[in-house]
N, C-alpha and C positions, 0 to 999 in steps of 0.2 A: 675306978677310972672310966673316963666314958671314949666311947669308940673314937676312932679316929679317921675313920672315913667320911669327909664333910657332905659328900653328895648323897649319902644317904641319911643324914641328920636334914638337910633340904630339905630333901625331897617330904621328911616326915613333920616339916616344921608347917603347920597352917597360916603361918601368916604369913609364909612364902607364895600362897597361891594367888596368880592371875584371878582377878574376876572373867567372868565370861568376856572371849573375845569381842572386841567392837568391830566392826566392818572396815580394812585396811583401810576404807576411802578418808577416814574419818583421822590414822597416820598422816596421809600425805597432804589432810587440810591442817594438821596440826599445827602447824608455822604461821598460816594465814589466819586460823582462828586467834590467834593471838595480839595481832597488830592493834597498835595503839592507837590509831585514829578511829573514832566511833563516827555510822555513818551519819549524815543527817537526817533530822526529822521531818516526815511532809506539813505542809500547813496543817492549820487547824482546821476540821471540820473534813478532813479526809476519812475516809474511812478507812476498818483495819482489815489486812491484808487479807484474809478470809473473805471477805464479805466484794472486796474487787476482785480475786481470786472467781469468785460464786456470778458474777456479773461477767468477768471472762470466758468462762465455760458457757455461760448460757449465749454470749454472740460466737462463739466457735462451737455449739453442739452439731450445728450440720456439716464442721470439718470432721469433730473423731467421729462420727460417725460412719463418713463414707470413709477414714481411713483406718478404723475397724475393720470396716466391712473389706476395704483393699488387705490387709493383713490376713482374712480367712479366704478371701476369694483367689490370693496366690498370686493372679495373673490381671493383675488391672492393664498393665501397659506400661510403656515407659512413657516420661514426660504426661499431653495431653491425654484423656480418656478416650478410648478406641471406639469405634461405632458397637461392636459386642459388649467389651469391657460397659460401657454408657447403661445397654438395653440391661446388663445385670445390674447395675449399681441402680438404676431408675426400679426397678423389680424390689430388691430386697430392701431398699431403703423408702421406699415410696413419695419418690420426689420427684419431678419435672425435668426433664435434660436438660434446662435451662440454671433450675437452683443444681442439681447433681457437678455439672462444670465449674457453677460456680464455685460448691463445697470443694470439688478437689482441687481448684485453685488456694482455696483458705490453707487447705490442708500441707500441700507442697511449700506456702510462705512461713507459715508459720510452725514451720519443724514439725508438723504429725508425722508425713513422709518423707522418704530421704532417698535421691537416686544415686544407686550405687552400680557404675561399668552397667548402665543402661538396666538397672532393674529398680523396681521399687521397693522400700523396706519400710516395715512402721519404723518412723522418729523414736528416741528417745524420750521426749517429751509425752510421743503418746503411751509409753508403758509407764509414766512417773504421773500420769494425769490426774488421777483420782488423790492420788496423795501428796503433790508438791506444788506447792502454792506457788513457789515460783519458778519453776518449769511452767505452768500455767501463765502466769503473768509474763514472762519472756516471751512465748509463743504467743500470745496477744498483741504485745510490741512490737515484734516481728512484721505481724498482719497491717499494726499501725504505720508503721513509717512503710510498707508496701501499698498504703492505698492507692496512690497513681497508678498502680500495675493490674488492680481488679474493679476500675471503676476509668473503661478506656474515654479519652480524650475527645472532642467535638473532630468532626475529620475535614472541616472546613477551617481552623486556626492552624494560624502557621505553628512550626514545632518547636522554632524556635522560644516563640513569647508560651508556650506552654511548659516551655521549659523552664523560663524564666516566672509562671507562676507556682509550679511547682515548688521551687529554690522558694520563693516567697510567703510559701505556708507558714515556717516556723514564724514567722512576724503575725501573723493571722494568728497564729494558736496562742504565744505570746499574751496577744492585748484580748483573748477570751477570756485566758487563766488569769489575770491580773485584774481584769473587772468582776472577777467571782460573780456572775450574773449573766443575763440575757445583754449580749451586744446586737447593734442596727445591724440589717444587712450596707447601708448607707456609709457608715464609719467604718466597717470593713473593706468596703470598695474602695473610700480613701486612702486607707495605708495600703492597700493592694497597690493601687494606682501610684502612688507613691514609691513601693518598694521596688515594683518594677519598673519604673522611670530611670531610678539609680543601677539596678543592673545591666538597664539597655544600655545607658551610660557608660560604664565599664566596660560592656563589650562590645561598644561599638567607638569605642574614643580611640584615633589616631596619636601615638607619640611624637612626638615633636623631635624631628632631626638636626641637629645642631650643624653636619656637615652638607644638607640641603643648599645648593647653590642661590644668590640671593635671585640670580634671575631666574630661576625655577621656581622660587618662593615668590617671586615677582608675577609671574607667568596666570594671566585667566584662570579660575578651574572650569574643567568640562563638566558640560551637561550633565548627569546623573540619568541615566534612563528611568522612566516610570517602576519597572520589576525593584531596580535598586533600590529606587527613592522609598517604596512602600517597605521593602525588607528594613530599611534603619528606621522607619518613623517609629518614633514612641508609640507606644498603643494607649487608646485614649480611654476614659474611665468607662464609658458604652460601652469598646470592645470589649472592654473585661468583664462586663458582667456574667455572660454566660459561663467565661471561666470559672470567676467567682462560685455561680450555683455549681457548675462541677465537682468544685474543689469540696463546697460544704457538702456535699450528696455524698461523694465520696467517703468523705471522713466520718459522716454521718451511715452511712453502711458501713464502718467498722465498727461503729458504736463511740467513737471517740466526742461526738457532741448528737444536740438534738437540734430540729429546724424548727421554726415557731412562724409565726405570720410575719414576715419580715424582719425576722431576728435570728440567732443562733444564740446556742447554750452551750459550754462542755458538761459533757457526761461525768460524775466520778472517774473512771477510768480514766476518759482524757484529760482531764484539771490534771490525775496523778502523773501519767506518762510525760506531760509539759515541763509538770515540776522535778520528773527524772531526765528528762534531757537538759533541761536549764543547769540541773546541779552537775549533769559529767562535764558539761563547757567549762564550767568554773572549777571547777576539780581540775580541768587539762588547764585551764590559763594561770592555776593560782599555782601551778606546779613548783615546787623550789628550787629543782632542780634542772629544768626546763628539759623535763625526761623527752619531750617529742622529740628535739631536734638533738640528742644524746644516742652514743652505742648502746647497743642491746643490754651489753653487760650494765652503762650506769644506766638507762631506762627502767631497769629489773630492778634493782638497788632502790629506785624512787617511787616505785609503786610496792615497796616491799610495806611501805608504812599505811598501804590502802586498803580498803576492805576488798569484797572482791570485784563488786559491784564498779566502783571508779575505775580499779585496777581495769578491767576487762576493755572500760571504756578510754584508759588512758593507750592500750594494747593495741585498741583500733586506733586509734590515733596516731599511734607510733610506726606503724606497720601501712598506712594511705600515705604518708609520707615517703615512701620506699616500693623497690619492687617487688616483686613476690620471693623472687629466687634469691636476692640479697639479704632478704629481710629473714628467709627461714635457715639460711647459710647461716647467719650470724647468730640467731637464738640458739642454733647446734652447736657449734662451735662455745659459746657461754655454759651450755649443758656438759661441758664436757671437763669443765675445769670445777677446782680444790672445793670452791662455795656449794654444800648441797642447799640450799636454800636457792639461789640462782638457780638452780637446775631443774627445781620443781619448779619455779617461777617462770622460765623457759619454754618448759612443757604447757601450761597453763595458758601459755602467751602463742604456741602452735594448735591449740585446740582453737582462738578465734581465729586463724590462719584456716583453718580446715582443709576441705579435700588438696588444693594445691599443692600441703605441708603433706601429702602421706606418705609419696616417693623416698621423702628426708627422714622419714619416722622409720618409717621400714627398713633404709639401708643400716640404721644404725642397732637395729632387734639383735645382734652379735654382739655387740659390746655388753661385757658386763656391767659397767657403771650406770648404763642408760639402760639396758634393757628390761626393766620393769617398769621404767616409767614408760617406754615406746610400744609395750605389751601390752598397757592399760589403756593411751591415746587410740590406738587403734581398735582395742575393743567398743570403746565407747564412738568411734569412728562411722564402727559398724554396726552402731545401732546398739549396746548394750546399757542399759539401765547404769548409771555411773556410782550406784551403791552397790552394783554388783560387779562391775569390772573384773575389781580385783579378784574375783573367781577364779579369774583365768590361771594365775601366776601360780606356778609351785613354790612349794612352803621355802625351800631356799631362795627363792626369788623374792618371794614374803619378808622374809626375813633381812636378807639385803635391803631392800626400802623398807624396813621399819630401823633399820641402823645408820643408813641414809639420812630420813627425817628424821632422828634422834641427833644426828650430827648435826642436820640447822637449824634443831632446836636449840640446842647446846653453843649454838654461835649466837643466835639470836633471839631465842625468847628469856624466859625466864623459871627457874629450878620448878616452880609447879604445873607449868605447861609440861617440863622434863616427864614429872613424877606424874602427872594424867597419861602423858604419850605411854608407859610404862603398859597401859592397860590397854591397849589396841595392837597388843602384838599376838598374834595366830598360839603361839602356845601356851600349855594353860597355866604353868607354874612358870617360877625363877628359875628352878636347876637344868629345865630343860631347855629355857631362853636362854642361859647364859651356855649353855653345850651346845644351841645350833649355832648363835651367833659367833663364838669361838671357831667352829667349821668354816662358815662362809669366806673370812678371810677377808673384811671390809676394813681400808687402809685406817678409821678412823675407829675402831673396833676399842682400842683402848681408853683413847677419847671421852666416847660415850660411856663407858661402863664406868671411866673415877666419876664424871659428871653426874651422872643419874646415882652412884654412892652418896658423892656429896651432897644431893639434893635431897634425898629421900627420908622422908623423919623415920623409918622403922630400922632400930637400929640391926637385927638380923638380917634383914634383907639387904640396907648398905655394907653391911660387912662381907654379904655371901659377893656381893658383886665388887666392892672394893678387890677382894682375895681372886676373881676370874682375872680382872684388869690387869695383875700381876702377873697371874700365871701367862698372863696373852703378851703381856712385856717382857719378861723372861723366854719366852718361848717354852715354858711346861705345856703339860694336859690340863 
């Protein structure tokens, strides 16, 4: 007869054992790596992400550099570069106080550095540098859509119409990426002149009052003094010019196009970045479920079918729509209910929230349902490498969100998402997953273990776990 103690026939069965654990982070994408919309592809004649990756670092080397050097020096400063902090970074880097400012401006836009209660800390991006192609490429986009901010304004144009060319680039970048080529400076000053014609338009158009008396509507208009009359006039394709070289100088010091004798060109990077903004608009307007203007709960639901990339962009869109405190109120409150799936989606959805969301993250570190995920949001808050996060969490906190995302696996993906998620949990066998997980006491505990039974082709191993399921429904050992 053969023993009858099954935990030690486990424990001695090999084909019970875990492969080497995978990094928890790789858990809690387990939901999202699965969604069924594949992203789109860039045009043809893009390059592959490596090689704009390799063109990114090399216009940001003079940011991780100085925020290198801020990460060993300790003490740069907070915010702008101190007159000391300056005279060390010009020393050890050997660059001019003029490029040195301007690098730790790249640096603080583009996520190298991160001020945290007035001190400086390396970005996450800059510990994922060397090896994450797109922490790399996000921190270059960063830099891109801040060009107005390290490339200041003529200080003789009003601020208004500078603000209104600003708003007007995307139409600029637009009819660059779509001529795949060298555009006129000439035909760019037209649609410039153009696009801001219609926004002066808009902001300066009077609505029409229906209960305006007729002899008030009747009534002369007064003069316009000279100040007023120049503030509405449209500004005319001359005045724009300098704007215009601005704008391209600019964007042309991010590396986003090049200038040529009376032309402009986008760079690879920029054609790419054009084609990533053109495609989250349509992503947010072709929405099905018209998640922007939807509660957090069905917003989460509609971006659950996106990759992460839309998702993140459908997140800000949903969250510019709202205030800050309403908007992080309602994503906690969705983390807090039956759907784990929502819950990581939630969190996902506070991390583009950032520092304003920490307050909300923190109060909830006591809850045991959230508190793995609110222990990882703030690790990575503070600067932690986000394959490493989950360091932080002890092995029952582990385990709890590896039964967590087992649970919105189990609602939502599909039995071999199940049966891969099987191999990113922290212990290294069955008999010891199915004994801590039985401890923890996670309400969907049973749930998950017929689910991942049912799904798994090895029939020992669905059997060992079929028979825990039981014992956790019955209330045995």
């Amino acid at each position: 007869m053969t023993s009858r103690k099954p935990d030690e026939q486990l424990a001695r069965n090999p084909r019970l054992r875990l492969v080497p654990s995978q990094p928890l982070a790789s858990a809690r994408r387990a939901v999202t790596s699965g969604r069924n919309r594949q992203a789109p592809r860039p045009p043809a004649g893009t390059p592959p992400r490596s090689e704009l990756a390799r063109q990114a670092r090399a216009v940001l080397s003079d940011a991780v550099g100085i925020a290198r050097w801020a990460a060993a020096d300790r003490d740069p400063g907070p915010g702008s570069l101190g007159p000391k902090a300056l005279e060390r970074a010009v020393a050890a880097l050997d660059l001019t106080p003029a490029q040195a400012r301007t690098a730790w401006d790249r640096a603080k836009l583009s996520g190298l550095v991160e001020l945290h209660d007035g001190v400086v800390r390396p970005g996450w991006r800059l510990h994922a540098w060397d090896r994450d192609e797109s922490a790399v490429l996000r921190g270059w986009v960063a830099l891109f859509d801040a060009w107005s901010l390290i490339h200041p304004a003529p200080d003789d144009v009003d601020p208004g119409v500078v603000a209104e060319v600003v708003e007007s680039v995307p139409q600029v970048l637009s009819l660059l990426q779509l001529s795949a080529g060298p555009v006129t400076v000439p035909a760019l000053l037209d649609l410039l002149a153009q696009r801001v014609a219609e926004l002066h338009e808009e902001r300066c158009e009077i609505p029409y009052d229906r209960a305006t008396p007729a002899a008030e509507s009747a009534a002369p208009a007064a003069t316009p003094d000279p100040e007023t009359a120049a503030a509405t006039a449209v500004p005319t394709a001359a005045a724009l010019v300098p704007l215009l070289r601005w704008a391209l100088e600019g964007l042309a010091s991010v590396g986003a196009l090049t200038l040529g004798e009376g032309q402009a060109t986008l760079t690879p990077l920029g054609n790419w970045a054009v084609w990533v903004k053109l495609e989250q608009i349509c992503v947010a307007a072709q929405s099905p479920a018209g998640n922007i203007e939807q509660s957090a709960q069905d917003m989460l639901r509609g971006c659950a079918q996106l990759t992460p990339g839309p998702a993140r962009a459908e997140y800000r869109a949903w969250l510019a729509a709202r205030t800050v405190s309403s908007a992080v109120s309602e994503l906690v409150t969705v983390s807090r209910g039956e759907d784990a799936l929502l819950r990581g989606l939630a969190f996902e959805a506070l991390r583009v929230v950032g520092a304003p969301a920490e307050p909300a993250v923190r109060a909830v570190v006591d809850e045991p349902q959230l508190r793995p995920y609110a222990l990882i949001w703030l690790a990575e808050y503070e600067g932690a490498d986000p394959e490493d996060a989950q360091g932080i969490l002890t092995r029952e906190e582990s385990t709890w969100l590896w039964v967590d995302t087992a649970a919105a696996v189990a609602d939502h993906g599909d039995s071999e998402l199940l049966v891969r998620h099987l191999d990113s949990a922290v212990q290294g066998n069955v008999p010891t997953l199915i004994q801590e997980v039985r401890a923890i006491g996670h309400p969907r505990t049973v749930q998950v273990l017929v689910a991942l039974a049912a799904a798994h082709p090895d029939p020992a191993l669905a059997k060992a776990v079929r028979r825990a399921a039981f014992q956790v429904h019955t209330g045995g050992v």
